[in-house]
matplotlib code that plots the C-alpha trace (Angstrom):
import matplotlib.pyplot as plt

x = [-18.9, -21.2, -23.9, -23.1, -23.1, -26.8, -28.0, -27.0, -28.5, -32.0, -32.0, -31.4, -33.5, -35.8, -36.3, -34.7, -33.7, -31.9, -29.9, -29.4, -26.5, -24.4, -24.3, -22.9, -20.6, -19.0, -18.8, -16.8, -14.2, -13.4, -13.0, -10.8, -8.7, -8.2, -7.0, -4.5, -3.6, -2.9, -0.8, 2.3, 1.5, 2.7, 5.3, 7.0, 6.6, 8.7, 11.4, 12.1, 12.2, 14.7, 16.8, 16.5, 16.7, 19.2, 20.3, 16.4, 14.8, 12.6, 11.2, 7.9, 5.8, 2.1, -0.8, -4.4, -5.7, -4.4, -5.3, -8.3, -11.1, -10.8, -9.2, -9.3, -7.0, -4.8, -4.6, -2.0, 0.9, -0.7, 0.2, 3.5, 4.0, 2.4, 4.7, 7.7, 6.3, 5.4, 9.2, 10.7, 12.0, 9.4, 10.9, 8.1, 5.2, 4.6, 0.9, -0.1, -3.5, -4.3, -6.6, -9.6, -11.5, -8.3, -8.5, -4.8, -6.0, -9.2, -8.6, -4.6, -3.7, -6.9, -5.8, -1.9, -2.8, -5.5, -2.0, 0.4, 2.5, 4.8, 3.2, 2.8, 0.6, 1.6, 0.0, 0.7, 2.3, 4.7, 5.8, 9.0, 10.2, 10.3, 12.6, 14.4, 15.4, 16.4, 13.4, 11.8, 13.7, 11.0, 7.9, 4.8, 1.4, -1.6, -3.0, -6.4, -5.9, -2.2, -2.0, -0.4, 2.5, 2.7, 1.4, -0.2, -3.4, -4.1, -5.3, -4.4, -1.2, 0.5, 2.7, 4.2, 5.5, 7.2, 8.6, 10.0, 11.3, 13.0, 15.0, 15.9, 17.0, 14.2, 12.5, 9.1, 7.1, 3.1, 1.6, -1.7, -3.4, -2.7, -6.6, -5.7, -3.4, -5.8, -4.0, -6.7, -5.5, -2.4, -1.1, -1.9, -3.1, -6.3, -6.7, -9.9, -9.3, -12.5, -13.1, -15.1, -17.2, -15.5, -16.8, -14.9, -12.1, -14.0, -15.4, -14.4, -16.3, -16.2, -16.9, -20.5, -21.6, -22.9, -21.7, -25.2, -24.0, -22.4, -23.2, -23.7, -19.8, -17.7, -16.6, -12.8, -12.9, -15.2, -18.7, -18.2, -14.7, -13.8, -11.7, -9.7, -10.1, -9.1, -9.8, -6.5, -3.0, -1.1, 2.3, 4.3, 6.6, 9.7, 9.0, 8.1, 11.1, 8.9, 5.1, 4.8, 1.3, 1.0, 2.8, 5.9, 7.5, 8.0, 11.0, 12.4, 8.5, 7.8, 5.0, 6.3, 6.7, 3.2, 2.0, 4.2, 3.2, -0.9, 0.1, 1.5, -1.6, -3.8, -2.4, -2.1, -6.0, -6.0, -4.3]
y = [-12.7, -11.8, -11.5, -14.9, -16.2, -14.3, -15.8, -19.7, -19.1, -17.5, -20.7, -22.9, -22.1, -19.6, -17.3, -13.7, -13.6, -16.5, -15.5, -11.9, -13.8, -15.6, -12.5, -11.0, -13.5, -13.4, -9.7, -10.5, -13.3, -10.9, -8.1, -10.2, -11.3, -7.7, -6.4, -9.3, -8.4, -4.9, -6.0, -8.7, -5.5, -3.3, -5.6, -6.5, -2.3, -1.3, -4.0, -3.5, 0.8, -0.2, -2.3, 0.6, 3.3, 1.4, 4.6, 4.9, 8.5, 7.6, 11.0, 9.5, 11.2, 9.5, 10.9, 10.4, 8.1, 4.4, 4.0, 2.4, 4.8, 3.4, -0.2, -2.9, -3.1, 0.1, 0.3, 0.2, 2.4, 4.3, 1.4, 0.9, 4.5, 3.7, 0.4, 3.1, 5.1, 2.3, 1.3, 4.8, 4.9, 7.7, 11.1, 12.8, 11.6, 14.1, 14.5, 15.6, 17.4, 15.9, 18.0, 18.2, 16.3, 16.5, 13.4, 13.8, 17.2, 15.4, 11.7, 11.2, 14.3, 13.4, 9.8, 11.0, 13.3, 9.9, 8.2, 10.8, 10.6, 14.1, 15.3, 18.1, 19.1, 20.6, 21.4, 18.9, 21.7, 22.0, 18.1, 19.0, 21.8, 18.9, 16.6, 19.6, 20.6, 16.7, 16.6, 12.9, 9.9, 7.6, 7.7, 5.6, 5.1, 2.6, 1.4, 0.9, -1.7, -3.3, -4.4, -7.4, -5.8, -3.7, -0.6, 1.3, 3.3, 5.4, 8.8, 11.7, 12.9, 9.5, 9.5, 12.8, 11.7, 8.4, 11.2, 13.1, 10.3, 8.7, 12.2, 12.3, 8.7, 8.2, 5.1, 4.9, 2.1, 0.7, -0.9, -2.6, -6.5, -8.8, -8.1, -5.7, -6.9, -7.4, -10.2, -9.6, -6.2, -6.4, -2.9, 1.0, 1.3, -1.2, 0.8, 3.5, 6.6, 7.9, 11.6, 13.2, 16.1, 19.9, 21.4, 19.4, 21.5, 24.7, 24.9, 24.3, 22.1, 22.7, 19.4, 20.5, 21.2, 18.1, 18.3, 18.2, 19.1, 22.0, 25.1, 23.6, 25.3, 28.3, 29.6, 29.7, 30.5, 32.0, 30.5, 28.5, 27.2, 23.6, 21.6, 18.5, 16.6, 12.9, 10.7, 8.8, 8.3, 5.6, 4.9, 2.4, -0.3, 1.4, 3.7, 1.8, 0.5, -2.0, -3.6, -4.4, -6.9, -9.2, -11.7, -10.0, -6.9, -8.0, -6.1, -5.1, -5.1, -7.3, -9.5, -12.4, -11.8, -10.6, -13.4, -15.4, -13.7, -14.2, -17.6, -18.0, -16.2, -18.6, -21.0, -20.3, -19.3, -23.1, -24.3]
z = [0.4, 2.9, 0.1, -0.7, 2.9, 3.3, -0.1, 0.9, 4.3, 2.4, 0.0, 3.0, 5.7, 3.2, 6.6, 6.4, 10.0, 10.0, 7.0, 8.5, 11.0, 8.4, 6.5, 9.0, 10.4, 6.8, 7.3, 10.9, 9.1, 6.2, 8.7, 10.8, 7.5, 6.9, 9.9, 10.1, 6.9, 8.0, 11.1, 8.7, 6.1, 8.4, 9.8, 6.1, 5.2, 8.4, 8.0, 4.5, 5.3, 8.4, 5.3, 3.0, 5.5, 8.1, 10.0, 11.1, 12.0, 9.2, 7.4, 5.5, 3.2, 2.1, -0.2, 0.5, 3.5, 3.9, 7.7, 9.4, 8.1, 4.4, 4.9, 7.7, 10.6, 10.7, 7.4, 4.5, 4.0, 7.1, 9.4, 8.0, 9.2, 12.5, 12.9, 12.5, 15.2, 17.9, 17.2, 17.7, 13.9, 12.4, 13.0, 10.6, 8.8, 5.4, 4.8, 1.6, 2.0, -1.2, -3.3, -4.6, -1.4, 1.1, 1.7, 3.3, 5.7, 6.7, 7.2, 7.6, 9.5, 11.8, 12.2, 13.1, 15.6, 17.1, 17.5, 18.2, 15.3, 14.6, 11.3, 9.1, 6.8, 3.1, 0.3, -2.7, -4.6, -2.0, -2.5, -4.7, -2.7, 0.4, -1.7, -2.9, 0.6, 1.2, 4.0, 2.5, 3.1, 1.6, 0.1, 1.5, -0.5, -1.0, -3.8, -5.7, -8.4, -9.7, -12.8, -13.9, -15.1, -11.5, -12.8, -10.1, -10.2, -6.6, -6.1, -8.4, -7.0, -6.7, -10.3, -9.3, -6.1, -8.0, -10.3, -7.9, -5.7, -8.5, -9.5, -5.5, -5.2, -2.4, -2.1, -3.3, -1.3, -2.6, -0.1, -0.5, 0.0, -2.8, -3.5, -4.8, -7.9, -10.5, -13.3, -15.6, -16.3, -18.2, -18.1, -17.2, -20.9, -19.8, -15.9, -16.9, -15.1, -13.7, -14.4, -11.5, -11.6, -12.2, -9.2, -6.9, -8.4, -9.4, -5.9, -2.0, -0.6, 3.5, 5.4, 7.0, 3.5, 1.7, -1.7, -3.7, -6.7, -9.0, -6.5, -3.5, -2.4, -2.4, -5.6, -6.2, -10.0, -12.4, -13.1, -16.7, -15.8, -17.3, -15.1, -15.5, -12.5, -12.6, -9.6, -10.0, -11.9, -12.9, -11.7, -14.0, -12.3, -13.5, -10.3, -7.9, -5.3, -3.9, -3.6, -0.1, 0.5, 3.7, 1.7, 2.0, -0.2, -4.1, -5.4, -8.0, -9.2, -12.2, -13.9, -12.6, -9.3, -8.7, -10.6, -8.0, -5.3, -6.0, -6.6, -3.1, -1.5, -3.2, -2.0, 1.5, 1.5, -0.1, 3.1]

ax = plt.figure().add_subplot(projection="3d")
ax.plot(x, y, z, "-o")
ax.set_aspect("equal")
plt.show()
């Protein structure tokens, strides 16, 4: 968008700096629509956790980051969580440290302790021995792309959790923009997984070391070793308790109702 704005403005007034300003006045507006999308994201998340979780003393576990350092506002499923705290309802936020980058120990742990949320840290391993003990009460993650059908592709990590949730009768909770539902993709069969590079796995990467390449980090296996290392999962519908968006929570999730509900978001952009 803020291409477009720049590219108008170039064709208009043919001067660079006076297209530089609309460009960046686009960047402002969609920055803005974001973080208000954040804030009624945040707002529909925690009242549909205080409906499905009405004795409160919510226990909450996410996987990856969802808060302001990857989306606009405060975030996704992150300021769901955060909503839970301001309103004295979050008892413990679960933080996956989500292998291979840790994006959980880096980014989510960093941006709970920022806000003083009570959090711990586990290892993702350790996810089943948490619903085992009857420690999760719900489950809260984002999203990357939802397909039309409401199959959910997020970081690696994410199907296990729906797995496990559903065996434990805990709610599983998405939470991501209606940008994010993508109607030309019909099903998880058409989402294409990216495979990233074996050394992410193969190798720790420590955060002052730029990751150049195969070598660039500390061995943990022996040189030669083929890893499988998928960037994301897919999560079918079946799963998923509830799609929460800043147009409200869709549940039980279903073709038509995310159909409905980009309808209804188009339309109030429209408006």
């Amino acid at each position: 968008r803020a291409r477009s704005a720049y590219r108008a403005a170039l064709e208009r007034t043919g001067d660079p700096r006076q297209a530089a300003p609309a460009a960046l006045a686009a960047a402002r507006q969609l920055h803005q629509e974001d973080a208000r999308a954040s804030a009624r994201m945040a707002e529909h998340g925690l009242a549909l956790l205080d409906e499905l979780l009405p004795g409160g003393g919510h226990r909450v576990l996410t996987h990856c980051n969802t808060g302001s350092l990857v989306s606009g506002g405060e975030g996704t499923a992150f300021a769901v969580a955060l909503a839970a705290h301001r309103a004295g309802r979050l008892r413990r936020l679960w933080v996956d440290e989500t292998r291979p980058l840790f994006q959980g120990a880096r980014l989510t742990a960093y941006e709970a302790a920022r806000n003083d949320l009570a959090y711990t840290l586990l290892t993702d391993n350790a996810a089943g021995s948490l619903f085992a003990a009857g420690e999760v009460d719900a489950v809260l993650v984002g999203a990357d792309r939802i397909a039309a059908d409401g199959s959910v592709a997020n970081k690696v990590g994410t199907y296990p959790l729906a797995v496990l949730a559903r065996y434990h009768h805990v709610p599983f909770v998405v939470v991501a923009p209606v940008t994010t539902v993508d109607l030309d993709t019909p099903d998880a069969g058409s989402i294409e997984v990216e495979q990233r590079p074996g050394y992410e796995v193969t190798e720790l990467i420590a955060p002052q070391m730029p990751a150049t390449g195969a070598g660039s980090g500390i061995p943990v296996a022996p040189l030669g070793t083929q890893a499988y290392n998928p960037a994301f999962d897919v999560t079918p519908p079946e799963l998923v308790t509830a799609i929460v968006t800043e147009e409200g929570a869709l549940s039980p999730v279903t073709g038509k109702g995310l159909a409905e509900l980009c309808a209804r978001s188009r339309q109030a952009g429209a408006e």
